[in-house]
N, C-alpha and C positions, 0 to 999 in steps of 0.2 A: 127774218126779223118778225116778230110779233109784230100786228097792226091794232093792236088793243093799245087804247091809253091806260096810263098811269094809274090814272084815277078808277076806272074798270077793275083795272088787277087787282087794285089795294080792297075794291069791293065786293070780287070772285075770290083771292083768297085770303089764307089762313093771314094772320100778319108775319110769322114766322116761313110761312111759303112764300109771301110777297120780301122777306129781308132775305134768304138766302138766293132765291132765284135774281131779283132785283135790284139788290146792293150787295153782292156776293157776301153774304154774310154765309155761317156757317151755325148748325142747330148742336145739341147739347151730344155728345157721346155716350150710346145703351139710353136715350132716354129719347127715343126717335122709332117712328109708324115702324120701320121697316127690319132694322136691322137685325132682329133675331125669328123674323118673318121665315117659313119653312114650307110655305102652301106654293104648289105649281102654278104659274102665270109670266107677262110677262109685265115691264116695266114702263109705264111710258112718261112723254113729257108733261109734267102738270098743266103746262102752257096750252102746246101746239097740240098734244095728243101721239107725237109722234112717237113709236116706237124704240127705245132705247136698248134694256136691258131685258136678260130671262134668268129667269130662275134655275134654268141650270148650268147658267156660269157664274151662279152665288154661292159663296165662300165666306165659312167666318175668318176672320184676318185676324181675328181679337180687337178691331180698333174701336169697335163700339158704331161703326154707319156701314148700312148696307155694302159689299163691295164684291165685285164680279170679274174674271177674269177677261170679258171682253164685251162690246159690245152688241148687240142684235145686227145691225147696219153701220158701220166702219164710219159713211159718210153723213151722219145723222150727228156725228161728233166734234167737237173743234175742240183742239188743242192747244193754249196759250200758255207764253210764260208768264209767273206769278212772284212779282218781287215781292209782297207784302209779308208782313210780320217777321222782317229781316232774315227770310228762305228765300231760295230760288226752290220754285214748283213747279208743276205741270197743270194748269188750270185746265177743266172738261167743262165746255158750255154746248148745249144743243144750238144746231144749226140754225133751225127754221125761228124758234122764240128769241135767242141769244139769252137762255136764262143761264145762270152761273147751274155746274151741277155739282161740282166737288173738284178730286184732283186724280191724277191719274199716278201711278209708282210704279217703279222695276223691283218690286220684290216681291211679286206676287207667284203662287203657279201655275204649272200647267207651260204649252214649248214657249209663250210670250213672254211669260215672267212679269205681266203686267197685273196691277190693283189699282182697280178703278173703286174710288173711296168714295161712296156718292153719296148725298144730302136723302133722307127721305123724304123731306119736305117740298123737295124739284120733282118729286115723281108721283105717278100712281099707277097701283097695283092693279092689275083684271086679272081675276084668275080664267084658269085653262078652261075652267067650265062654264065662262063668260065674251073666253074670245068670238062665236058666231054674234053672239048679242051685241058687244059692242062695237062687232065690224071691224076684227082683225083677224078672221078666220083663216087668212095667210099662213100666219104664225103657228096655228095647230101642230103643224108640220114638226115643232121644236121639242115637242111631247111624244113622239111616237116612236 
């Protein structure tokens, strides 16, 4: 869980970062940072910083938000069900912040079959030629 208040986040971000991560709200379709985004890097939590997605398990799905067929770290992810807007979903919130990240589908490819449909507004981008600067030189590894 994030240790920042409220009032912090609504000051550090966007207000469309602060509605989707923080009242699972959900940003516009094709009209979002990320989703026809094509540059090597990886994904991380706008909150915590942590680690999420990479760029080369992005996929266009056609739905209009970035979507990947898995995660960078399996357990950096939580899964909930999501009765709202009269569906049953798969809700995807990062561990460490609990910010909302989008939803997770079985129709995606690749052997899991998973689409992870994510907010671009829960994330941020570092590209590959960023990762030593910003201290995730781990990650390089995902590029080679």
């Amino acid at each position: 869980m994030s240790n920042e208040s409220n009032e912090h986040l609504k000051q550090r971000l966007t207000p469309m970062q602060y509605h989707v991560t923080q009242e699972n709200g959900t940003e516009p379709p094709f009209q979002n940072e990320f989703y026809a985004k094509e540059e090597e890097g990886i994904y991380v939590d706008i909150i915590s910083g942590k680690p999420l997605f990479s760029s080369t398990d992005k996929y266009d799905a056609g739905c209009g938000w970035p979507s990947f067929t898995k995660p960078i770290v399996d357990e950096e992810i939580i899964e909930k069900e999501d009765r709202s807007h009269f569906m049953i979903r798969t809700e995807v919130r990062s561990k460490d912040a609990d910010s909302h990240l989008g939803h997770v589908f079985n129709d995606g490819p690749g052997p899991n079959g998973l689409r992870y449909c994510i907010n671009s507004a829960a994330l941020r981008f570092i590209a590959k030629e960023e990762l030593d600067k910003e201290g995730y030189s781990i990650y390089k590894k995902l590029f080679s």
